[in-house]
N, C-alpha and C positions, 0 to 999 in steps of 0.2 A: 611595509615590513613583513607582513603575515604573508605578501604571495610571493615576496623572495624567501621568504621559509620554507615554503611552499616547495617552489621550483626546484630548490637545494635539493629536498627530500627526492621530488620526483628524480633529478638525474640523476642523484646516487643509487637510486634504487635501479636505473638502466647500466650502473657499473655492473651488479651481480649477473644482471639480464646478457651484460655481454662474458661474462664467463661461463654460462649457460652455451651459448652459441657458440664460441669460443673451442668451449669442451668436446662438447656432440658433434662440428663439424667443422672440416680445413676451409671453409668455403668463407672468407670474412665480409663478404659482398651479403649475403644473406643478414647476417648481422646490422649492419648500415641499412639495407631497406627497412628494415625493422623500428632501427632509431630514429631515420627521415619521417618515416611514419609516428611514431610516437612521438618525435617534437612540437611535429606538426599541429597533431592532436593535441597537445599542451597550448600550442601559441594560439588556434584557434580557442580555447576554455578561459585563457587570459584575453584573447581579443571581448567575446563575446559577454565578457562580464567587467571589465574597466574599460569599452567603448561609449558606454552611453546609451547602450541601441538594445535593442530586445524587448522582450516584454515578459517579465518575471522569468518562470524555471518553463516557458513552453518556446515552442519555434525552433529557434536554430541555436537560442542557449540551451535546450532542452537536447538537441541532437550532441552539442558539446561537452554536455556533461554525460550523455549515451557512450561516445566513444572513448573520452577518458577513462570511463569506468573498464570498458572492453580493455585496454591497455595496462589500467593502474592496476587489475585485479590478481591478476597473472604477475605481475613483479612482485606482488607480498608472496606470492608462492615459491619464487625464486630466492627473494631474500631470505624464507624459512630454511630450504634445502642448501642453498648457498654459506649461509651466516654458519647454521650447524655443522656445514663439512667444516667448516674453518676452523669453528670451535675443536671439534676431531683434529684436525691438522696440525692446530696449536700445540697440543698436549700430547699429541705423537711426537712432533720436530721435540718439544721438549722434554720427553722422554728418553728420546734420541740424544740428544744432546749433552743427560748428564750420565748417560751411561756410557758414554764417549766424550768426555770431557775434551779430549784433545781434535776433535774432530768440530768443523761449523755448522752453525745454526740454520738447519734448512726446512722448509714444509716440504711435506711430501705432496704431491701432484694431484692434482683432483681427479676422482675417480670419473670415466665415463659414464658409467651405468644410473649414479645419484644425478648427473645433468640431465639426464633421456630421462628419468623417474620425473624430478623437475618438471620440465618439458613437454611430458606427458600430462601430468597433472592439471600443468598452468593452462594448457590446450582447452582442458574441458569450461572453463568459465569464460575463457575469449571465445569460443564457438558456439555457447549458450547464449553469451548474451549479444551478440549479433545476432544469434535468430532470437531471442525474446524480443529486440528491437525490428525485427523485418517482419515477422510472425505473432510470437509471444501474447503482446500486446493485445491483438486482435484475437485472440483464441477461446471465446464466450463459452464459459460451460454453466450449464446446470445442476446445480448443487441441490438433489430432494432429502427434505426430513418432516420425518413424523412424529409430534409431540403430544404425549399423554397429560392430561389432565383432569384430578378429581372433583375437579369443581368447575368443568368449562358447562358453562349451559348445554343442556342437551339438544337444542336445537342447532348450535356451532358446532356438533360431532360431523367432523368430513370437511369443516372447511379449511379451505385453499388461500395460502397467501403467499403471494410473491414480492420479494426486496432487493431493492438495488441500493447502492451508495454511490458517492464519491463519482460520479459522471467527469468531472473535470474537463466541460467544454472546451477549453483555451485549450485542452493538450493536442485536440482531436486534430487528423490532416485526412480522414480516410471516407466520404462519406456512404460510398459503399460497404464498407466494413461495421461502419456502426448502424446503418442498418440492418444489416445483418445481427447485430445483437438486441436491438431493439425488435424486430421483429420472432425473434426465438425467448423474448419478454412474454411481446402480447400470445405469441401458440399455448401457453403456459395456460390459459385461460382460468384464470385464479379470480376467487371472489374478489379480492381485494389487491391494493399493490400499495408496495411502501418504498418511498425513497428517503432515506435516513443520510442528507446531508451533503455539502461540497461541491452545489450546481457547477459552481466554475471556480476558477485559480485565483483571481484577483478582480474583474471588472462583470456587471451584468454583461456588456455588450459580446461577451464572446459569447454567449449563446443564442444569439441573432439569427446564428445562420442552422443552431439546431433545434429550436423551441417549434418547430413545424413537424417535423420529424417525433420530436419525442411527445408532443402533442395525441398522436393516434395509439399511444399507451389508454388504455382503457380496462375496465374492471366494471363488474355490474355493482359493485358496493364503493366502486370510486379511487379516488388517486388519493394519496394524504403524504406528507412531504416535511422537512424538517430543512433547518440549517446548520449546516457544516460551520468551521472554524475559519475558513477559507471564504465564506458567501459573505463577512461583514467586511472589506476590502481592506483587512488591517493589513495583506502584504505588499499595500503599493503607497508609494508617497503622494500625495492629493492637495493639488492647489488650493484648495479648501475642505473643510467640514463642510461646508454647503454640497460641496460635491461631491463627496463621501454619501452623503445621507441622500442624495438626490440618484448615487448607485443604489442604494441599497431599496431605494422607494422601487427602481426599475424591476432590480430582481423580485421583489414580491411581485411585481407586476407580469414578470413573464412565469412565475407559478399558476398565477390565476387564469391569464389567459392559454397557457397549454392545458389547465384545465385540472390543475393540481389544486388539494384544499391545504395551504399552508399555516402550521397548525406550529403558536409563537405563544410558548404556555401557555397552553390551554386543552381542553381535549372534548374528542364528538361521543357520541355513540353510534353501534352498527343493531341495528334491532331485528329480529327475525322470528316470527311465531309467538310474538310475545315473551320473545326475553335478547337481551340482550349483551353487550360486552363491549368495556370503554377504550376509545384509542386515545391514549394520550400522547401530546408530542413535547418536548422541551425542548427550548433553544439551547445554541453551546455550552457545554458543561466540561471542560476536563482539566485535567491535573497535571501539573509540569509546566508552571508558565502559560496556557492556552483560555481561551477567553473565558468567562464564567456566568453566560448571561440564563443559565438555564435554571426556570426557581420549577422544580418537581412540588412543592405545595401550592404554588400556584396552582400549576397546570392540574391538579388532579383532587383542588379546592370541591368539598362535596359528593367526594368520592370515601368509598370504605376499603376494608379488609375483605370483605364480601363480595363487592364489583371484581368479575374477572377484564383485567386490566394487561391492555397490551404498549408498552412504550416505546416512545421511538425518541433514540437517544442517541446520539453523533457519536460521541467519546467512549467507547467503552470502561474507560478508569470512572466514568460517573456511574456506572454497574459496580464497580468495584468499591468505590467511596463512599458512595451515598443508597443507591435502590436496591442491593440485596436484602440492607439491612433496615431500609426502609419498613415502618408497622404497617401502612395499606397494603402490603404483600403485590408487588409489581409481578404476578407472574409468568407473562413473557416480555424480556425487553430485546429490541432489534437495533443495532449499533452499527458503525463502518469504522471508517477514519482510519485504521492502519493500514488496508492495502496488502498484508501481508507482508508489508513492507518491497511488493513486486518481485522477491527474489526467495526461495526457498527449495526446502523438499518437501515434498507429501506422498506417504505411500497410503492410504486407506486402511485405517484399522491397525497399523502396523509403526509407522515413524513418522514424526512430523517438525520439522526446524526450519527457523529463518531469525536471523538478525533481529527479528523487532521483538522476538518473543524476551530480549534483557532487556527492554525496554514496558512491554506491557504485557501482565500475565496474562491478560487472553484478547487473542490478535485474530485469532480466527477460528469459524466455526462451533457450534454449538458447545454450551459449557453449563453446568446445572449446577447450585447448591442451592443449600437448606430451601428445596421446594421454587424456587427460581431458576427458569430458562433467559439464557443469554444466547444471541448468534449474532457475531460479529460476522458483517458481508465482508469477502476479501476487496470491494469496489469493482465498477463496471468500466470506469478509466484509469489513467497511470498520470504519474506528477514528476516532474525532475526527470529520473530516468525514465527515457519513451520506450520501455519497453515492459517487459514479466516475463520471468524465469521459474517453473516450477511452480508456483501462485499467480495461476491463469484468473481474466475477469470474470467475474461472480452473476448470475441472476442464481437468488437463494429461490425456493419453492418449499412451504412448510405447510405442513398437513396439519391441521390440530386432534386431537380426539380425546373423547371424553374417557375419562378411568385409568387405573393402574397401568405402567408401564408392563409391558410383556416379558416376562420371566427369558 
C-alpha cells in the first residue's frame, strides 16, 4: 500500500511538471522524453527495492535512489510555483466571476515567465546533483582548525590531529578516487589520526577489498578508531545471531589488522615529555531510536576533571545529551555520523544550511560551549545517495594550542 502511495504522489506531482513544459514550450515531445525518463527512474527504485536483490542502500539501489532524487527534487519546485499560480488563478477567476456575475467561471492562463522562473530554479538541483553524483562525491577536502586551550599540557602545544568518519566501504566503486583521498590523509602528516565511526554499511566483508589501502594510514602516535551505528549489522536481516556476532568479530578484526587501535569503552593515553592527555573512545551513543551501547563512565573509569581528555564519539546528539554536561569536563570531543546530510550550502564565515541541521543541532563543524569543543566530521564516504552536494568529503586537520583564544 505505502509504494502505491507512493507512485500516486510521484505521478501527480509529473502533472504540474507537465504544465511547466506545457507553458514555456509548443514542443510536447520535450515533455514526454522527460516523463519516459522519469518513469523510468521510478520503475527502476521500485524494481530495485521489492526485487529481492541489492545489497542494502549501496550498488545499484544506491544509484536508484541517486536518480530519483535528481527527478523527485525538481518537481517539489514545480509543485511550489505551480500549486501558487493556481492559488492566484483561483481567486482571480473568482474575483472575476462575482464582479460579473452574468459572465462564466474561468482561470486565467498561466503566466510564461512563473514556468521559466520554475524551470529555472528546478534546473539548479537536477544539475547539482548529477554532478554531486559523477564528481561531488569524490571531491576530498581539508578542513584545518585551530583549537585553544587553557589547560592542554604544555607539551601538546602544536599538535596535529587528523579525523575522518563514516568511510562507508560498501558505497565505495572508485578505487582510484579513494586513493586519492586516503593519500591527501596521510600528506596531512598529523601526530595522530582518529576515525570516529561507520567502517561499512552493513557487512565486515565489504571492506575486504579496502582494508589494504586504508591500512598505509599511519601517524607517529597511532591510529585509534571507534564504532559507527552502522558497524553492529543491525541494517541487515541475519540468518542467525551467530552470524551477526561472527560479523562483528570480523570487523574488529580488520581494525586490528589495518593496524587501527579500536577503542570499545575504554580509553589510552598519548604521553610526551612527561605529561600527558587521555583518548577516550565510546561505543554507539545516540538519540532518536539509534543504538545506545556507549557507557562514557566506563570508558573514562579513573579519569578526572583534570586529565585533558579527547573523545571519540559517533553521534554527535551524545555531545549534546550526555558529555557537555558531563563533570570530568570532556574538552574536546570528535563525532561524525550526519554527513552533512551529503546536500547543503556552505559559504565560510558567512551562511551555512542543509536538511539535517532540523534534525540535529550540530551537524557539522566545529561548535563550543561552556568550555567544550565539539567537531563533527561531514564523513569521508556517502550512504543512500552516491553522491554530495555542497558538503563535500571531510579529512578534519585540528591544531591544538595551549591558552586563550585569540581576540
Amino acid at each position: 500500500m505505502r509504494w502505491i502511495i507512493f507512485v500516486v504522489i510521484y505521478v501527480l506531482l509529473d502533472v504540474y511538471t507537465y504544465q511547466v513544459f506545457k507553458t514555456v514550450s509548443r514542443y510536447s515531445w520535450i515533455y514526454y522524453i522527460y516523463l519516459f525518463l522519469s518513469l523510468a527512474v521510478l520503475a527502476n527504485l521500485l524494481y530495485q527495492f521489492n526485487s529481492g536483490e541489492g545489497d542494502g542502500w549501496a550498488g545499484a539501489r544506491s544509484y536508484a535512489v541517486g536518480f530519483f532524487l535528481v527527478f523527485f527534487v525538481p518537481k517539489l519546485i514545480f509543485l511550489i510555483f505551480m500549486f501558487g499560480e493556481d492559488v492566484v488563478r483561483l481567486f482571480v477567476g473568482g474575483g472575476r466571476k462575482l464582479a460579473n456575475s452574468g459572465t462564466d467561471f474561468n482561470l486565467p492562463s498561466r503566466r510564461k515567465f512563473i514556468s521559466q522562473i520554475a524551470l529555472g530554479l528546478a534546473a539548479i538541483p537536477f544539475v547539482s546533483m548529477l554532478y554531486g553524483m559523477y564528481k561531488g562525491r569524490y571531491d576530498f577536502r581539508v578542513l584545518k582548525y585551530t583549537l585553544y586551550f587553557d589547560d592542554l599540557p604544555e607539551a601538546f602545544d602544536g599538535y596535529r590531529i587528523s579525523q575522518i568518519s563514516d568511510i562507508h566501504s560498501g558505497s565505495f566503486d572508485n578505487h582510484e578516487k579513494i586513493k586519492y583521498g586516503v593519500d591527501l590523509l596521510r600528506e596531512q602528516d598529523s601526530d595522530v589520526v582518529f576515525f570516529t565511526g561507520d567502517l561499512v554499511n552493513n557487512e565486515a566483508a565489504e571492506m575486504q577489498n579496502w582494508k589494504e589501502l586504508f591500512s598505509t594510514v599511519k601517524a607517529r602516535d597511532g591510529v585509534y578508531s571507534i564504532l559507527g551505528n552502522h558497524d553492529y549489522g543491525d541494517y541487515k536481516n541475519w540468518e542467525s545471531a551467530a552470524a551477526k556476532k561472527a560479523n562483528m568479530d570480523t570487523l574488529k578484526d580488520i581494525h586490528a589488522e589495518m593496524g587501527w587501535d579500536l577503542m570499545l569503552n575504554e580509553h589510552r593515553f598519548l604521553e610526551k615529555n612527561g605529561e600527558r592527555i587521555a583518548l577516550v573512545g565510546v561505543e554507539n551513543w545516540g538519540a532518536g531510536g539509534f543504538k545506545k551501547n556507549g557507557d562514557l563512565d566506563k570508558a573514562s573509569e579513573g579519569l578526572t576533571a583534570k586529565d585533558f581528555k579527547i573523545l571519540l564519539s559517533h553521534d554527535p546528539s551524545h555531545w549534546d545529551e550526555k558529555v557537555r554536561t558531563d563533570d570530568k569536563h570532556f574538552q574536546l570531543t570528535l563525532s561524525g555520523h550526519t554527513h552533512g546530510m551529503q546536500f547543503g550550502i556552505e559559504i565560510p564565515g558567512w551562511f551555512r544550511w542543509s536538511p539535517v541541521q532540523y534534525r540535529y543541532e550540530h551537524w557539522a563543524g566545529i561548535y563550543e560551549e561552556m568550555g567544550r569543543v565539539l567537531n563533527v566530521n561531514r564523513g569521508f564516504g556517502f550512504l543512500a545517495y552516491p553522491g554530495r552536494v555542497g558538503i563535500w568529503p571531510e579529512i578534519s586537520v585540528i591544531e591544538l594550542k595551549k591558552g586563550p583564544k585569540p581576540a
